[in-house]
C-alpha positions as CSV (number, residue, x, y, z in Angstrom):
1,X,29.4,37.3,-19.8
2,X,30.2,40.5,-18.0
3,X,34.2,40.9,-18.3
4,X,36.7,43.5,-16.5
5,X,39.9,44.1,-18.1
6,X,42.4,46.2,-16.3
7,X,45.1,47.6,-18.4
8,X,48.3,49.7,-16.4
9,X,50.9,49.8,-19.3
10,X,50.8,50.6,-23.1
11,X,51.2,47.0,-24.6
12,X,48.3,45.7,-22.3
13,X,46.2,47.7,-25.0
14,X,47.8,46.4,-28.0
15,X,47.3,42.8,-26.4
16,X,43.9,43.3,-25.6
17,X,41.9,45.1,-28.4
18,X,41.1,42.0,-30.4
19,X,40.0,39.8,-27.6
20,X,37.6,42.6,-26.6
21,X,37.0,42.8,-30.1
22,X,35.7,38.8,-29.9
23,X,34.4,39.6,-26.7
24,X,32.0,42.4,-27.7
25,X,31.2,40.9,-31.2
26,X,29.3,37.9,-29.5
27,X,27.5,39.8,-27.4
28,X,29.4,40.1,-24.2
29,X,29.9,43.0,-21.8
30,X,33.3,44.5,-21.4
31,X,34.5,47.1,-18.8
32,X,38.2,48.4,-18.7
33,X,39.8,50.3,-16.1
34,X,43.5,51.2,-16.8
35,X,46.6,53.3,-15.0
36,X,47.7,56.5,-16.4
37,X,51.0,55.6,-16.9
38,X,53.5,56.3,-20.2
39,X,50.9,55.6,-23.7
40,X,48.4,53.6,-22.1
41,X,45.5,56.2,-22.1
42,X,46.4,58.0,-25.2
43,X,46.7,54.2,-27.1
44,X,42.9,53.4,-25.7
45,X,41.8,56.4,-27.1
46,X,44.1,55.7,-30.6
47,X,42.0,52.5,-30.7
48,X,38.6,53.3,-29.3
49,X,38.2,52.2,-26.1
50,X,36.4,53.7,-23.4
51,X,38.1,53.5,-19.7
52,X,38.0,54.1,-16.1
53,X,41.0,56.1,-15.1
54,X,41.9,54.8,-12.2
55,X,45.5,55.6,-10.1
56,X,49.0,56.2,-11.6
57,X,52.4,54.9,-11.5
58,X,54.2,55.6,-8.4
59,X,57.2,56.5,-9.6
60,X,60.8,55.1,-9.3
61,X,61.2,54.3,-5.7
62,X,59.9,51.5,-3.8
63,X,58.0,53.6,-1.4
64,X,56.3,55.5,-4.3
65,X,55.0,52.1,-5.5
66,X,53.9,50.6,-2.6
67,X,52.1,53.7,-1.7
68,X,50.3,53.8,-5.1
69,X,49.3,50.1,-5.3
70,X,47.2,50.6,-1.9
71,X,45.9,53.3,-2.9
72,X,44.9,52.0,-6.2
73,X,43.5,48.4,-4.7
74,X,41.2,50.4,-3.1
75,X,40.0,52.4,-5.8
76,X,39.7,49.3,-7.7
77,X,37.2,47.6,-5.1
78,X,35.4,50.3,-4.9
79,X,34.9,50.7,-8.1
80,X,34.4,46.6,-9.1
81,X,32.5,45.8,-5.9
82,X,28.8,44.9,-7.0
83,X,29.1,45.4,-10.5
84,X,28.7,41.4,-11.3
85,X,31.8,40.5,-13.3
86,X,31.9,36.8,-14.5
87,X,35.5,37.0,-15.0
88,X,38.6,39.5,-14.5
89,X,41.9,40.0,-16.8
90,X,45.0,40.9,-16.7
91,X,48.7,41.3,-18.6
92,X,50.7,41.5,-15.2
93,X,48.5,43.8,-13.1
94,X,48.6,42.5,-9.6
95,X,46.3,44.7,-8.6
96,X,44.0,43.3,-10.6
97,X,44.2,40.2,-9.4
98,X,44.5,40.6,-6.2
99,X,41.0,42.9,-6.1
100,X,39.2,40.1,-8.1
101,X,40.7,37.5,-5.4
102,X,38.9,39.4,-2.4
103,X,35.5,40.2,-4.2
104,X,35.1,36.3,-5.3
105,X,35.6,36.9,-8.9
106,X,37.7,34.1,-11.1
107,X,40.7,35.6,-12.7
108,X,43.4,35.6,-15.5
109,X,46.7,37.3,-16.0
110,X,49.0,37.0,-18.3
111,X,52.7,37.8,-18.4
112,X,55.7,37.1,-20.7
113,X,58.9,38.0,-18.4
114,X,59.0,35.6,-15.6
115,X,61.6,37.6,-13.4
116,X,59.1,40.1,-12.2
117,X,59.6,39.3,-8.9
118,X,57.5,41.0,-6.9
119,X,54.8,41.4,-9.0
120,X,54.0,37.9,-9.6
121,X,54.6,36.7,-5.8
122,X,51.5,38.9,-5.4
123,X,49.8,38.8,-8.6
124,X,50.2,34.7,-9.6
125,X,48.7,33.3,-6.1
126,X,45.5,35.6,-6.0
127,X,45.2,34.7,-10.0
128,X,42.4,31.6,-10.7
129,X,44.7,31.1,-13.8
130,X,48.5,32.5,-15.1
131,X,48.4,31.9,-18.9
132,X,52.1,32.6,-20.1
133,X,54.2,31.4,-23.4
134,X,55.4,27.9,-23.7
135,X,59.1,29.2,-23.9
136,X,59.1,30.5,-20.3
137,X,59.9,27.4,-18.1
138,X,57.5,26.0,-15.8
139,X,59.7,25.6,-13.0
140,X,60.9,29.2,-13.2
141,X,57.1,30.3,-12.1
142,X,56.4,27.5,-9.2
143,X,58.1,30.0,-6.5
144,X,54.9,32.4,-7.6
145,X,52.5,29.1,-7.0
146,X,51.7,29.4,-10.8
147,X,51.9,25.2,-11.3
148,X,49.0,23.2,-13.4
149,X,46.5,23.2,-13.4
150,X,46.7,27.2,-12.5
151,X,49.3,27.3,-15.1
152,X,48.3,27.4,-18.6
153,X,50.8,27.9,-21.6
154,X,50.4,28.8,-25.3
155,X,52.5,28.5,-28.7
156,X,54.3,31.4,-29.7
157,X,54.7,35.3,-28.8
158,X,51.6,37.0,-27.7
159,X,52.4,39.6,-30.6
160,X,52.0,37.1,-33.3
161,X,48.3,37.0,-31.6
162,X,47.4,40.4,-31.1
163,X,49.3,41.3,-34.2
164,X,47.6,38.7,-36.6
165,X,45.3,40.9,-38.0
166,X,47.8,43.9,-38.1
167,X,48.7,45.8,-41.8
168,X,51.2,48.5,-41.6
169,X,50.0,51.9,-42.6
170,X,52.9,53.5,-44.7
171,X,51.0,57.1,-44.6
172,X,52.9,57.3,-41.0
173,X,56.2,57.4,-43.0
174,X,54.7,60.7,-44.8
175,X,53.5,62.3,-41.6
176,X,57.1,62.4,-40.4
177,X,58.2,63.2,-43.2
178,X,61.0,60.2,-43.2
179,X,63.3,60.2,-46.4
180,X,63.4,56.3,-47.8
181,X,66.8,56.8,-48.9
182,X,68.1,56.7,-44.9
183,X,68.0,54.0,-42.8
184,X,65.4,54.0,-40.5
185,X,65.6,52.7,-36.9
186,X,63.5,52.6,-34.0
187,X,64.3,53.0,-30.8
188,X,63.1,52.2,-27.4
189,X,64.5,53.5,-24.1
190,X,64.8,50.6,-20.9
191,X,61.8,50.9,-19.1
192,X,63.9,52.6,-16.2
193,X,60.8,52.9,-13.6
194,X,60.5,49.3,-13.2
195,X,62.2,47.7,-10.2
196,X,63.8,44.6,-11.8
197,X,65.9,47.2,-14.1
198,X,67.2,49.6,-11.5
199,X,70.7,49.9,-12.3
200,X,71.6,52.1,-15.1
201,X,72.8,50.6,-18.6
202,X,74.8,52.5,-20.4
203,X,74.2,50.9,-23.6
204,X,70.8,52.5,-24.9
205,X,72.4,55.9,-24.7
206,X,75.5,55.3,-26.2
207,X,73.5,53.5,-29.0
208,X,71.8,56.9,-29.7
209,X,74.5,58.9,-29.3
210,X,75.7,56.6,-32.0
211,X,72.7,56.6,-34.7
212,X,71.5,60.4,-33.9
213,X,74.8,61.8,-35.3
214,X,74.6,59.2,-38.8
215,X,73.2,61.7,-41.8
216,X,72.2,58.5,-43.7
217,X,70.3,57.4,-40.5
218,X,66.6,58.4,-38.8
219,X,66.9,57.8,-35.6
220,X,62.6,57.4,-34.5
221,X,63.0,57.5,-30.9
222,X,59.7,56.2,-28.8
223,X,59.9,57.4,-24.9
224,X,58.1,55.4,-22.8
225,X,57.8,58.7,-20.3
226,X,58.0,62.7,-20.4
227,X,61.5,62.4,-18.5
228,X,62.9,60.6,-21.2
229,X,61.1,62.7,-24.0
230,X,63.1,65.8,-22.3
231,X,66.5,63.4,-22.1
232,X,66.5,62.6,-25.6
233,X,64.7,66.6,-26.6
234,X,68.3,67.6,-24.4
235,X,70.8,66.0,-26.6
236,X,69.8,67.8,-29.5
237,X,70.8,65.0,-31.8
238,X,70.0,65.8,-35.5
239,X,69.0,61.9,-36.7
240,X,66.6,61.8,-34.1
241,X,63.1,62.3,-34.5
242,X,61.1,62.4,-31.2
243,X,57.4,62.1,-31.5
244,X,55.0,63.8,-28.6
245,X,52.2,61.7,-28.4
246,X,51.5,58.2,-28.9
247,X,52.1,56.9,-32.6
248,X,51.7,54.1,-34.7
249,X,54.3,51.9,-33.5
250,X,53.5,49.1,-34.5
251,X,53.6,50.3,-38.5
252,X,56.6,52.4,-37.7
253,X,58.5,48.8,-36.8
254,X,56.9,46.9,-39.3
255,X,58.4,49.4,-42.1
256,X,61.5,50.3,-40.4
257,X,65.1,48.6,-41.7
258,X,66.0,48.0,-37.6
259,X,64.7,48.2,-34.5
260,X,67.1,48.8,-31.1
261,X,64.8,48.0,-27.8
262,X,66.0,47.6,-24.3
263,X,62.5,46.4,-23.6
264,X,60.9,43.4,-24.2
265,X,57.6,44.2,-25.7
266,X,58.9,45.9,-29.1
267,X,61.4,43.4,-30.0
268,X,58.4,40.6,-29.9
269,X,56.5,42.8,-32.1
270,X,59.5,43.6,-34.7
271,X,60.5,39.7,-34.2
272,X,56.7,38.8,-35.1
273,X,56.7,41.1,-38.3
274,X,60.3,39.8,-39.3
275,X,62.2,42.7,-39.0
276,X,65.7,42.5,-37.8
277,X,66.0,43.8,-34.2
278,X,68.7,44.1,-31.4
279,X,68.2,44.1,-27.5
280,X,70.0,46.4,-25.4
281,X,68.4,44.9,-22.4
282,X,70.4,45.5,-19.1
283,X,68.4,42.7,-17.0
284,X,68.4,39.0,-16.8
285,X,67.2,37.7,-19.6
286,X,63.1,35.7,-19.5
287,X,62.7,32.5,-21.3
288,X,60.7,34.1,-24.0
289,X,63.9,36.2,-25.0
290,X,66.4,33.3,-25.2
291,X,64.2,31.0,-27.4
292,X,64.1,34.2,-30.0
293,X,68.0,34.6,-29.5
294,X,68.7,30.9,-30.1
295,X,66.7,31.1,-32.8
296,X,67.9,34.3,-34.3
297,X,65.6,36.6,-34.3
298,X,66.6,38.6,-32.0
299,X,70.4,39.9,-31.7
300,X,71.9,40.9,-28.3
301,X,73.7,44.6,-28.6
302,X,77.1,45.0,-27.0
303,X,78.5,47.8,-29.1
304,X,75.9,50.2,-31.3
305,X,79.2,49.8,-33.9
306,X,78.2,46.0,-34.6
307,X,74.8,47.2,-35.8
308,X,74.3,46.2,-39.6
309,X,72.8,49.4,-41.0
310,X,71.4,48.4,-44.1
311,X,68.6,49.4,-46.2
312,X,65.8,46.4,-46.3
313,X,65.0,45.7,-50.2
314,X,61.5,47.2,-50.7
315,X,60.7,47.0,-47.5
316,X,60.9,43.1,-47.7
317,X,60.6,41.2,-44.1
318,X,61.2,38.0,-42.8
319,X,59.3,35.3,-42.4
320,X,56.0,37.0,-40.4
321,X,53.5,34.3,-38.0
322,X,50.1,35.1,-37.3
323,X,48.0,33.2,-34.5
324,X,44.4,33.4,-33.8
325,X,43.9,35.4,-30.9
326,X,40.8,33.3,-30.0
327,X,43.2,30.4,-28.3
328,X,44.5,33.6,-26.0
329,X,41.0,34.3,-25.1
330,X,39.7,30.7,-24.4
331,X,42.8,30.1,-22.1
332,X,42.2,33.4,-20.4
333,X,38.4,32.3,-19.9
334,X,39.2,29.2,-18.8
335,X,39.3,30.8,-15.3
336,X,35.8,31.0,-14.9
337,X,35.5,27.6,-17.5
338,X,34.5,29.2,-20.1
339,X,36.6,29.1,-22.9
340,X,34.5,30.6,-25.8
């Protein structure tokens, strides 16, 4: 098979690299093209993987991403047209979709946060298939025409599929030189470009205001952009230590004693590797997030003074779940009916 994978956000990376890993091990072709946008280029080069840089985020206001995702489709068909792809994928890219839709090629995306509005209006009808965790409601995704037999679900968190394989590397605790005697806690900022989190929570900053003062505390702070590297550089907090590049998150979460996230994609991974983890999400909460709270692994933050900062014994976790990432990749294959 001859199989495009578009990737326009940092977790689209982690998601993908053992599928293409399956993919490429049996002898199948696999081209990626990917957005430069927050980690997503400097995680494909972390990992190995060769892309076509094509377009970049447009930005905060609605104009700026409209503007960018013509631009980009274009690109894109330019750049796919006669190259002979059996089958297209996606985590969420629209434009992915929607290029595959108008060239004749089947495609996949996948998505766990159903409230994406606009992005899944366009990106869930030109799909062949939307593949999406069994926690998110079917009805909720019938207004973006995703019903069976379009709709496919799976068991789980996609992180306890891309993750299965996954050991922590403690070395990353020397490189930053992070003293096991403090509590260490990683943060991540809202993602404050995208549209369905416009408004402003105050939460995340207080919550560091809160932890970069502690002395018994490191505060590892991931950015998701330069803008809110030189927020967080501007406080000037002394618990806080602010990395310039992309690092190991995934070990930095799996060895940390908490994890504060007013994302979604980082407390799946710190819920999949059993470590305690609080949301600080502003937005309306997806499916996938109210099955982990309900089932307690995952803790809503109203005040950074309820946090429990406690040391974890030995570096002992919860209980962690792996699941083979092959199911991911048949379902996503399924689109063109192959399914591995």
């Amino acid at each position: 098979m001859k199989v495009w994978v578009d990737m326009t956000a940092s977790a689209h990376v982690l998601v993908f690299r053992p599928l293409i890993e399956i993919l490429r091990g049996r002898g199948d072709e696999v081209e990626i093209t990917a957005r430069d946008y927050a980690q997503t280029l400097q995680l494909l080069e972390l990992h190995g993987l060769e892309a076509e840089v094509i377009g970049r985020h447009g930005g905060r206001s609605r104009t700026g991403k409209a503007r960018s995702m013509w631009s980009r489709l274009g690109a894109l068909r330019r750049w796919a047209r006669g190259r002979g792809f059996d089958v297209a994928l996606a985590h969420g890219s629209h434009e992915l979709t929607m290029t595959a839709h108008r060239l004749g090629i089947p495609s996949s995306t996948t998505f766990d946060y159903e409230f994406a509005w606009l992005q899944h209006q366009l990106g869930c009808r030109a799909a062949t298939k939307v593949v999406v965790p069994d926690s998110i409601p079917p009805e909720r995704l019938a207004r973006y025409g995703a019903e069976p037999p379009k709709l496919v679900q799976y068991p789980g968190l996609k992180e306890e599929y891309y993750l299965a394989d996954f050991e922590p590397d403690r070395s990353v605790l020397d490189e930053w030189q992070v003293d096991p005697a403090r509590t260490l806690v990683v943060l991540r900022p809202p993602p404050d470009v995208s549209l369905y989190h416009r408004h402003s929570n105050p939460l995340f900053p207080q919550t560091l205001e809160h932890l970069g003062r502690q002395e018994d505390v490191h505060a590892f702070v991931l950015p998701r952009t330069d803008e809110q590297r030189e927020y967080v550089r501007g406080l000037a907090l002394p618990s806080v230590i602010l990395p310039e590049t992309a690092v190991d998150a995934q070990s930095l979460i799996a060895l940390a004693d908490l994890v504060v996230s007013a994302g979604g994609t980082m407390n799946r991974e710190a819920a999949a590797l059993g470590v305690p983890v609080y949301t600080t999400y502003g937005g309306r909460l997806g499916g996938v997030d109210e099955a982990l709270i309900r089932e307690g692994r995952l803790v809503p933050l109203t005040d950074p003074r309820a946090l429990e900062l406690r040391k974890r014994a030995d570096g002992t976790a919860g209980e962690r779940v792996r699941r083979d990432p092959q199911l991911m990749l048949d379902l996503l294959l399924s689109a063109c009916g192959e399914n591995g």
